[in-house]
N, C-alpha and C positions, 0 to 999 in steps of 0.2 A: 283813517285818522291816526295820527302818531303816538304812541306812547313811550314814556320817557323809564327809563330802565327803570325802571321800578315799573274786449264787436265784426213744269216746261210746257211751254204751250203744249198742246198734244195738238198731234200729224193729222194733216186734212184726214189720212187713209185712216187712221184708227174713228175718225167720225163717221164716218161713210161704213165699217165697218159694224159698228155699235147700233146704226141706224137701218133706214130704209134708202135703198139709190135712188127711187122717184122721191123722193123727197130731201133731198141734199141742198135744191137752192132754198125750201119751206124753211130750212135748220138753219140756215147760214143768214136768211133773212129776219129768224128770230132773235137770233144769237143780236143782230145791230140792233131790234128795236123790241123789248121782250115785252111792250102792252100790244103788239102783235098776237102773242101766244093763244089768248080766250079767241078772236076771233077767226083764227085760223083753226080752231078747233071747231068752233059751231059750224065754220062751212064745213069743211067735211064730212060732217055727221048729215048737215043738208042735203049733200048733192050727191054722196056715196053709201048712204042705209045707214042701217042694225048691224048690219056684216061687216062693216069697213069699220066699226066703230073702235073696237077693239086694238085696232093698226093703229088707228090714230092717235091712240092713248099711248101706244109705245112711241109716236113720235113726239108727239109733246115732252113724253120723260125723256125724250132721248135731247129735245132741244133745252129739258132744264138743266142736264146735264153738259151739255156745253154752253151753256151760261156760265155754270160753278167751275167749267174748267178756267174759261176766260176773266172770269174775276179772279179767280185765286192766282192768275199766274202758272197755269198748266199745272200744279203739284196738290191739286184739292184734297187728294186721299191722306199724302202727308200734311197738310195742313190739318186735316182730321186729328189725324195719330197725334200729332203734338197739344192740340185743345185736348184731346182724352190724358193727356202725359200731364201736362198745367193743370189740370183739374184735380189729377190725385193727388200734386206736389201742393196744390192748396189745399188740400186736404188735414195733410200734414204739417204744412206750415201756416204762414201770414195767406189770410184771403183778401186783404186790402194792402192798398201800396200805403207807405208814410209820407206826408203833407213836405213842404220843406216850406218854410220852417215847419218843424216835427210839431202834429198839435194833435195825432189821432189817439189816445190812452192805447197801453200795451193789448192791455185785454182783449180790445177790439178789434187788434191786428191776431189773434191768437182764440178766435171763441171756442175753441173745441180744450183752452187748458195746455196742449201742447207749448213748452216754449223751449227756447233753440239752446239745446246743450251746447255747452262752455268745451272746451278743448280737454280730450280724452288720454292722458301717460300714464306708463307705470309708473307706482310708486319708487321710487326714490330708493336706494341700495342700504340699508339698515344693520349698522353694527353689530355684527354677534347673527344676523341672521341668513341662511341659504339664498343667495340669488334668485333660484329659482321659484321661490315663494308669491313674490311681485310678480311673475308672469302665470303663473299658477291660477292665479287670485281672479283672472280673465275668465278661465275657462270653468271653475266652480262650479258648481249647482249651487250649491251652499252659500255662495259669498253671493250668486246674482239671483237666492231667494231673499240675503239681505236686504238687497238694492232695490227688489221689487216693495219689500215692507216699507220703504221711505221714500214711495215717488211722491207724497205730496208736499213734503217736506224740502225735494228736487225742488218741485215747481215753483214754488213758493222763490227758490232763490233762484232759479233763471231767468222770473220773470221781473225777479229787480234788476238781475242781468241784464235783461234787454233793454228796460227803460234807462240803467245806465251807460249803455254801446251809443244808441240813439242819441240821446245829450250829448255826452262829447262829442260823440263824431259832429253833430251842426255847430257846436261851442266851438271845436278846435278849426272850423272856418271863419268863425264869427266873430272868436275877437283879435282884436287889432290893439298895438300900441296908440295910445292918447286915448283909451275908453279910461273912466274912471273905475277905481277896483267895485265899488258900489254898481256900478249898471252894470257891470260884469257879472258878479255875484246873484242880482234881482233877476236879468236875463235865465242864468243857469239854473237858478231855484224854481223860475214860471215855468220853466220848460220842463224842468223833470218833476215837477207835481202834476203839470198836464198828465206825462205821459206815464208815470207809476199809477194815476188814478188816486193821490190824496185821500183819504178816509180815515180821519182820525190817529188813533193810534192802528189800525189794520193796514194801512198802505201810505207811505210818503216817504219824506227826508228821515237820515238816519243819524245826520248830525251836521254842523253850520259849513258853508263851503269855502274850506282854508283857498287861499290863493296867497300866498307866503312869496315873498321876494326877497333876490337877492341872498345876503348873509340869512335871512329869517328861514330858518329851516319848515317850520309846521306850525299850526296853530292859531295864523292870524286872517281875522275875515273880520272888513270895515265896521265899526258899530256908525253909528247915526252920526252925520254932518262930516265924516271921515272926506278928506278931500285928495286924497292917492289916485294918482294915472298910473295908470303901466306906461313905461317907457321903450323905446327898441333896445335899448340894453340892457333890458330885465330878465335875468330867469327867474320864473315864477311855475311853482309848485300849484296844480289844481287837485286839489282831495277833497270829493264830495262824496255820499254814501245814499243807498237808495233801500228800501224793506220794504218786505210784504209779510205782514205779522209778526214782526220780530225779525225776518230774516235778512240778515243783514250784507248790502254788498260793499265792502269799502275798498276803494281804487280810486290811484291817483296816476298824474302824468306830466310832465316838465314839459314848458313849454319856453320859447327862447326865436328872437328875432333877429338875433344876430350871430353868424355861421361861427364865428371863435368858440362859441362855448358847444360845439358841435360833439368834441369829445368828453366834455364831462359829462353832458348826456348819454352818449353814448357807455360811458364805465357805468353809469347806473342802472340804466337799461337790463345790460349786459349782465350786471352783478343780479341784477331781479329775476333775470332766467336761471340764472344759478341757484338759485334758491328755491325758487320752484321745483328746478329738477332736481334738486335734493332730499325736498320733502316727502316723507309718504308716510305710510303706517309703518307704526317701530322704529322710525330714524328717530336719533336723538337730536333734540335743540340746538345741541351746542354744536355737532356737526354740519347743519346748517346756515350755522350764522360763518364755521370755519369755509366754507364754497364760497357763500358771499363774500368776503373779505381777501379773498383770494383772486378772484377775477375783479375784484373794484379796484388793488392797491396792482392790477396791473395796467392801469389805463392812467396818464399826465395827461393835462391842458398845458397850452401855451397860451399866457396873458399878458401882453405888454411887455413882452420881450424875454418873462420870466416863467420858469418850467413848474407847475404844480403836481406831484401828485395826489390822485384822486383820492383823498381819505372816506373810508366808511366814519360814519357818527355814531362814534361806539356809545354813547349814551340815549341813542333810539334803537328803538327794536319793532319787528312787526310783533305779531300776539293774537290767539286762541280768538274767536268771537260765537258769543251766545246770543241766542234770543232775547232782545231788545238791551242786550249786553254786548256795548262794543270792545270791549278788555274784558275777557270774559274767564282770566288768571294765567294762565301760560303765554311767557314771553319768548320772541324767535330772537335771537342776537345777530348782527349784522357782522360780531367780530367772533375770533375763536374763544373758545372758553364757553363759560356761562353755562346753564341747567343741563344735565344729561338727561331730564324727564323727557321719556316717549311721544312722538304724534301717538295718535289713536284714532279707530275708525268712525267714521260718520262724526269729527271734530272739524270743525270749519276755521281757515286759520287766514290771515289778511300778512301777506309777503312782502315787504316794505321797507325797500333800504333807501338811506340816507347817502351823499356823497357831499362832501366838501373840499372846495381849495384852500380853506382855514384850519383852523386848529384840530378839527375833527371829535367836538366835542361842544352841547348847548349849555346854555344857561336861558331863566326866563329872562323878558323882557319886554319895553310898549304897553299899552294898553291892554288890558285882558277885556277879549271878547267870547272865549267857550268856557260854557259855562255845562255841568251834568249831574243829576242825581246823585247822588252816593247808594250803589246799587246795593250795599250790605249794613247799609244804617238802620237801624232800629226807629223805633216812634221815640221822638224826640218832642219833650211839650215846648212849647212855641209863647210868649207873652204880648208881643207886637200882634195884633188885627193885623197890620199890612203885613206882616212876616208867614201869615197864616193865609190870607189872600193872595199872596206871589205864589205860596205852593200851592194852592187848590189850582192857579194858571199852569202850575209846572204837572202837576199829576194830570189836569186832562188834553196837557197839549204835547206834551212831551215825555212825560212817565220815567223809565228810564235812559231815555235818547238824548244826546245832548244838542244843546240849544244855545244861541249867541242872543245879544241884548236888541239886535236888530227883528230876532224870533217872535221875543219876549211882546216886543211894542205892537207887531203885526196882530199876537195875537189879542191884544188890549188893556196890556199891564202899561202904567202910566206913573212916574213918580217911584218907581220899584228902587233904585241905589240903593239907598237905607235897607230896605227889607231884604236884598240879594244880600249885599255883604252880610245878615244877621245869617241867615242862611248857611253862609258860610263856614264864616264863624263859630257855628254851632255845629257843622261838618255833615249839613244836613244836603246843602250842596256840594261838590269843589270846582274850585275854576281851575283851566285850564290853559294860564298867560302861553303868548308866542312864545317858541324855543329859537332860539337864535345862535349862529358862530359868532367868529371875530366882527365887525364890522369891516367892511372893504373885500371880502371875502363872498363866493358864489357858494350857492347850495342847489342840488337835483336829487329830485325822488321818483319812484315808479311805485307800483304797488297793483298787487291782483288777489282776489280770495280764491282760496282754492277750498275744496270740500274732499275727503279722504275717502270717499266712498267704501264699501268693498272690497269691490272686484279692481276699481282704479282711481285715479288723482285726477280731479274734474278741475280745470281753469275757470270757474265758471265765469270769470267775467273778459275773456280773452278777446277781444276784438279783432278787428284787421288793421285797426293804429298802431297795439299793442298789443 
């Protein structure tokens, strides 16, 4: 979520081997029809004693045994070895496959707790500090007794991680131009409350699911009777966020159906990796935002004939995120300049630049539909019942998470206008209008959190898309 500066047969002979030679046509006769086996065992024991008995038993294992050869395809033993190999890797990992469409909850893909760590670098090269400190930081005792103090705190955010890998990846097959932006957005919200496991304020959505088009940089997601299709010559921004007790995943990704706008994809992308590899423990903000800005303003589109280069939106920035705090005070700048305040360890931070073929610079605009707490407001007395009633809906459905008016109705506020704006007004909420460039104008975003660990800089929400 954007804030505004401020995922082989075996050989006759080895049978004959293994076996008895009086009994090679008994084994080969079994082998074609194995409800043979009991009877071929009682005669023997009939017609040849107590003393034979014993033989007979090594032939029968010897005929179950070229049974499992001839099923498995001559390679039974390695077939073994690989179920005992799948069985520790489920151990460790998912012991079920996921549904398609995804409908299994994370948890249940993961009962042992385990969830799949995010993409593992060094931290980022940090002004005024030795090089070799970042790679240091691996080898520790020290820094991976830190790491071990805060696995649950890990878990907690890989396991929004994965319920948000899962949704996009079915999402970015699943929509299509001529969906309206409404059954796009109810799609993607069904789909990752399934799979986060929803429970109150402990597990769900982390704030309402921008899909921004066009000039609209960030911040807009349909309210009620909204009648927008996506069109094939749309890019359009998806930024949706996923927690588990607060822990917040926020990741976005540009999506686009038509090949022209290939490269302006592509420079923000690009500029997003930059920025990631820049960050770590000890880098300062503003040397981050200068990586970004450097690899974005080297990438043009070509659009109807005319050459753009790719402007970073120096009035976005990514930013810091806390427990049930998505702006949680320290801002990342997409340009150079801006705060020389430190990362710091175990700070979880949302990487998120902005490009545009416009002016390179928002303003609000449209309909406001995000709407959030005021995570530093005081008790504010309230005169309005309904103004008093919207927030007892806001405290137990949303708390400090922000929430859109399509949220609001879901969860049974009715008639709220009046009481939201009082809200406002009174600064007890703030909304959140679209940010927008020029009109006529494209906009593309990417976006990943990253967690600053210790020992090293966790992508945790890296996928195979992105």
């Amino acid at each position: 979520m954007a804030a505004v500066k401020k995922d082989e047969e075996i050989p006759k002979d080895e049978v004959v081997e293994n076996g008895e030679d009086d009994d090679i046509e008994a084994v080969e006769e079994e082998t074609k029809d194995p409800a043979k086996k009991k009877k071929k065992k009682k005669k023997k024991k009939k017609t040849e004693g107590d003393a034979n008995a014993d033989n007979d038993t090594e032939v029968v294992e010897t005929i179950e045994q070229v049974q499992s050869v001839v099923e498995d395809g001559g390679d039974g033993d390695e077939k073994k070895k690989k179920k005992k190999k799948n069985k520790s890797k489920a151990g460790k990992g998912a012991v079920k496959e996921q549904t398609n469409p995804p409908t299994i909850p994370i948890a249940e893909l993961y009962p042992n707790g385990n969830f799949p760590e995010g993409q593992i670098m060094e931290h980022g090269p940090a002004e005024g500090v030795d090089e070799r400190t970042a790679k240091d930081r691996f080898s520790s005792e020290e820094k991976r007794a830190l790491d071990r103090l805060h696995q649950d705190i890990y878990q907690e955010i890989r396991h929004a991680a994965e319920a948000h890998r899962q949704t996009r990846k079915y999402m970015r097959e699943w929509i299509k131009p001529g969906m309206s932006m409404i059954q796009i957005c109810e799609e993607l919200e069904s789909t990752a409350r399934r799979l986060i496991g929803e429970n109150g304020l402990k597990a769900g959505l982390a704030f309402p699911t921008g899909c921004s088009r066009n000039h609209c940089a960030a911040h807009y997601t349909p309210n009620t009777g909204d009648t927008t299709v996506l069109e094939y010559d749309d890019v359009v921004k998806i930024d949706f966020g996923t927690h588990i007790n607060g822990r917040i995943i926020d990741c976005a990704f540009t999506l686009h159906f038509n090949p022209r706008y290939d490269p302006l994809v592509k420079g923000v992308q690009e500029a997003t990796e930059a920025g990631i590899k820049a960050s770590g423990v000890d880098v300062r903000l503003c040397d981050v935002g200068a990586a970004v800005q450097e690899v974005m303003e080297s990438h043009e589109v070509e659009l109807d004939g005319q050459i753009y280069q790719v402007k970073p939106i120096r009035n976005l920035n990514g930013h810091s995120i806390g427990p049930y705090r998505i702006h949680a005070g320290k801002t990342v700048p997409i340009v150079k300049g801006g705060e020389t305040t430190r990362m710091e360890e175990n700070e979880f931070y949302a990487i998120e630049t902005f490009g545009s073929t416009g002016r390179g610079q928002v303003h609000d605009d449209m309909d406001c539909s995000h709407y959030m707490k005021n995570f530093d407001q005081q008790f504010v007395p309230l005169r309005l019942q309904s103004s008093k009633q919207l927030l007892n809906v806001i405290n137990k459905n949303f708390g400090t998470l922000a929430f859109c008016k399509r949220w609001l109705e879901r969860a049974g506020a009715s008639r709220y206008a009046m009481a939201l704006k009082d809200l406002c007004d009174k600064g007890v909420v703030d909304a959140y209008p679209p940010l927008c460039d020029a009109r006529g104008s494209y906009t593309a975003q990417f976006e990943h959190t990253i967690l600053l660990r210790p020992t090293c800089k966790e992508v945790v929400s890296r996928g195979d898309d992105y």
